[in-house]
One Martini backbone bead per residue (centre of mass of N, CA, C, O) as a GRO file, in nm:
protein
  117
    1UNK     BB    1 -16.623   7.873  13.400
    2UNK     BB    2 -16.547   7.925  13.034
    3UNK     BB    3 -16.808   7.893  12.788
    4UNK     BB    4 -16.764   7.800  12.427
    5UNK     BB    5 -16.971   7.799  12.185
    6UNK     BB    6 -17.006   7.691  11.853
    7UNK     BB    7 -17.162   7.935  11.772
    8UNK     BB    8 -16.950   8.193  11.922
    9UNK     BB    9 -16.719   8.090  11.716
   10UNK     BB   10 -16.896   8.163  11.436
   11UNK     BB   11 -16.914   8.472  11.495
   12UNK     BB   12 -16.590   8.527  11.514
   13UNK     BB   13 -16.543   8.371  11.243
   14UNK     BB   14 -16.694   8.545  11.076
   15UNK     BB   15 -16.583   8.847  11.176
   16UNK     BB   16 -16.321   8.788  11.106
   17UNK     BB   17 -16.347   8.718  10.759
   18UNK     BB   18 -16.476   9.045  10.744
   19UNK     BB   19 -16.235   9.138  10.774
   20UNK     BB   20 -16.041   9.071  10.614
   21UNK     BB   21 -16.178   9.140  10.366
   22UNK     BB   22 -16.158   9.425  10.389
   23UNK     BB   23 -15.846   9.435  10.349
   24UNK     BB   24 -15.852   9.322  10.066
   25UNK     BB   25 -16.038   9.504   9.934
   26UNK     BB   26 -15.847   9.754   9.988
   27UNK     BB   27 -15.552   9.661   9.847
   28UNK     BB   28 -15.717   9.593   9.530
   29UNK     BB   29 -15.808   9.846   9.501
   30UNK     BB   30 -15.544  10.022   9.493
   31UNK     BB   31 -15.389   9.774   9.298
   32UNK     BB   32 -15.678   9.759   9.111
   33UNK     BB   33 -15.868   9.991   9.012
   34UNK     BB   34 -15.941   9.961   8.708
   35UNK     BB   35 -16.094   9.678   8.781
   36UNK     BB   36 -16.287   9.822   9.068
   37UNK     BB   37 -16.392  10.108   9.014
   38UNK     BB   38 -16.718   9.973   8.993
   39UNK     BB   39 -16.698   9.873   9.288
   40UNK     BB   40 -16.846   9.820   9.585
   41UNK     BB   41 -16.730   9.752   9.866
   42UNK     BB   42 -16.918   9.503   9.893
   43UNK     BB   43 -16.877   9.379   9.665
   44UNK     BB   44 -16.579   9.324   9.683
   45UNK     BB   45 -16.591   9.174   9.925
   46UNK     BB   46 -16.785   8.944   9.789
   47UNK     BB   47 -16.534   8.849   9.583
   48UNK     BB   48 -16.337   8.759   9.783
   49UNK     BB   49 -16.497   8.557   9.904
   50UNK     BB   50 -16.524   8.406   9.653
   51UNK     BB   51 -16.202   8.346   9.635
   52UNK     BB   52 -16.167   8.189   9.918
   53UNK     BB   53 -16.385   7.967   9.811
   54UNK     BB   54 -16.226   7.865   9.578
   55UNK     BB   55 -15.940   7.795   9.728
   56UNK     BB   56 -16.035   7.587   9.919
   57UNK     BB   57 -16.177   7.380   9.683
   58UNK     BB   58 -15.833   7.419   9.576
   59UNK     BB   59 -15.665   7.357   9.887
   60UNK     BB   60 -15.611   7.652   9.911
   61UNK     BB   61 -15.489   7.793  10.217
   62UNK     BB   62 -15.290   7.955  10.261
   63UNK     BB   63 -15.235   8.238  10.282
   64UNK     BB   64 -15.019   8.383  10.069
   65UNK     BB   65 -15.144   8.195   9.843
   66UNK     BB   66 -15.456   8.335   9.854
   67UNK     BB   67 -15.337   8.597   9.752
   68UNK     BB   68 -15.240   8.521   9.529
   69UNK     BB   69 -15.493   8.406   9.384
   70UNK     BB   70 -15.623   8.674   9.390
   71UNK     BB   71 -15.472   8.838   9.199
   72UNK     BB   72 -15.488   8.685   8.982
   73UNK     BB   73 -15.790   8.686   8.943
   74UNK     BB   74 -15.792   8.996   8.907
   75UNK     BB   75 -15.585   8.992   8.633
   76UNK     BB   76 -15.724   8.751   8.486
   77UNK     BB   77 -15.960   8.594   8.622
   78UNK     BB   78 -16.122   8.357   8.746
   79UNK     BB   79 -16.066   8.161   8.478
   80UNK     BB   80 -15.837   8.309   8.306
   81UNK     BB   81 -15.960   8.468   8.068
   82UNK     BB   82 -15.726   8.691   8.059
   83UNK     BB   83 -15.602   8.459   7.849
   84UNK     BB   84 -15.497   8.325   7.550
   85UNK     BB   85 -15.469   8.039   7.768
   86UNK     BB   86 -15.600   7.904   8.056
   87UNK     BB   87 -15.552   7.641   8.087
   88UNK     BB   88 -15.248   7.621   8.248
   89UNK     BB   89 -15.381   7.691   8.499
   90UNK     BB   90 -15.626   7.497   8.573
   91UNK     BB   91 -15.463   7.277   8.559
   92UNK     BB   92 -15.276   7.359   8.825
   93UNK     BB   93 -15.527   7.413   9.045
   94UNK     BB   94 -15.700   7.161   9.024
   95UNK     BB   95 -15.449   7.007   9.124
   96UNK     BB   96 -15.541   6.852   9.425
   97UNK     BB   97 -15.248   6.649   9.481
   98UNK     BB   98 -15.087   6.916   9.457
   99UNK     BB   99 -14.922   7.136   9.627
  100UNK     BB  100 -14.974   7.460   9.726
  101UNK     BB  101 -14.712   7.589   9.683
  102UNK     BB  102 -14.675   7.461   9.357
  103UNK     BB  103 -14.874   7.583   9.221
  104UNK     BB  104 -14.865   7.878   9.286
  105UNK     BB  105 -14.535   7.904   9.154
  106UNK     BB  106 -14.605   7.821   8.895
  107UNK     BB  107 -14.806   8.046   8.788
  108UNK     BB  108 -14.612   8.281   8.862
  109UNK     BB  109 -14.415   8.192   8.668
  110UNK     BB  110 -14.562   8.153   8.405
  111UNK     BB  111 -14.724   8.465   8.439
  112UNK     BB  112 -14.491   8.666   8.402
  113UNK     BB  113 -14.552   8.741   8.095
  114UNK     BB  114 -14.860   8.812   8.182
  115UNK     BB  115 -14.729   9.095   8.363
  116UNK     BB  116 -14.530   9.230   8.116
  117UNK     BB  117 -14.779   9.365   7.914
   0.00000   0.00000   0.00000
């Protein structure tokens, strides 16, 4: 009988993960070269890792939502930065009691017109 160990478990899903983060830190230089150009293969994984581990902290773990919010952060800043007024996006984000599909939502609808700038 074949037995794997939660260390095992922990190398895969390391594994998984870091796979991962390299296939959309690939697709984020591609369609955001300007914000990334300056960063090597490795800082911008390392980039993702952490808007990953900031989506998990704001509750918001569905891959789809996860992607979404990667653009937010690439296009307006980790904090909402280069928004006139980040306030809207953050209270809508902490909101860790609202669902997040409704949440990730909001953000799109709000954000429609500074993604037209």
């Amino acid at each position: 009988m074949l037995t794997i160990r939660e260390e095992q478990i922990a190398i895969l899903s390391k594994r998984q993960q870091s796979q991962i983060s390299i296939q959309i830190a690939a697709d984020l230089r591609h369609r955001f070269l300007p914000i990334f150009q300056y960063y090597s293969d490795e800082q911008l994984q390392r980039w993702v890792k952490k808007q990953i581990d900031l989506c998990s902290g704001l509750n918001i773990t569905g891959k789809q939502n996860v992607l979404d919010c990667i653009d937010f952060f690439a296009y307006f800043g980790e904090r909402f930065e280069r928004c006139d007024d980040p306030n809207w996006a953050l209270e809508i984000l902490e909101n860790k009691s609202a669902n997040e599909d409704i949440r990730v939502e909001k953000i799109k609808r709000k954000s429609e017109h500074e993604f037209r700038r």
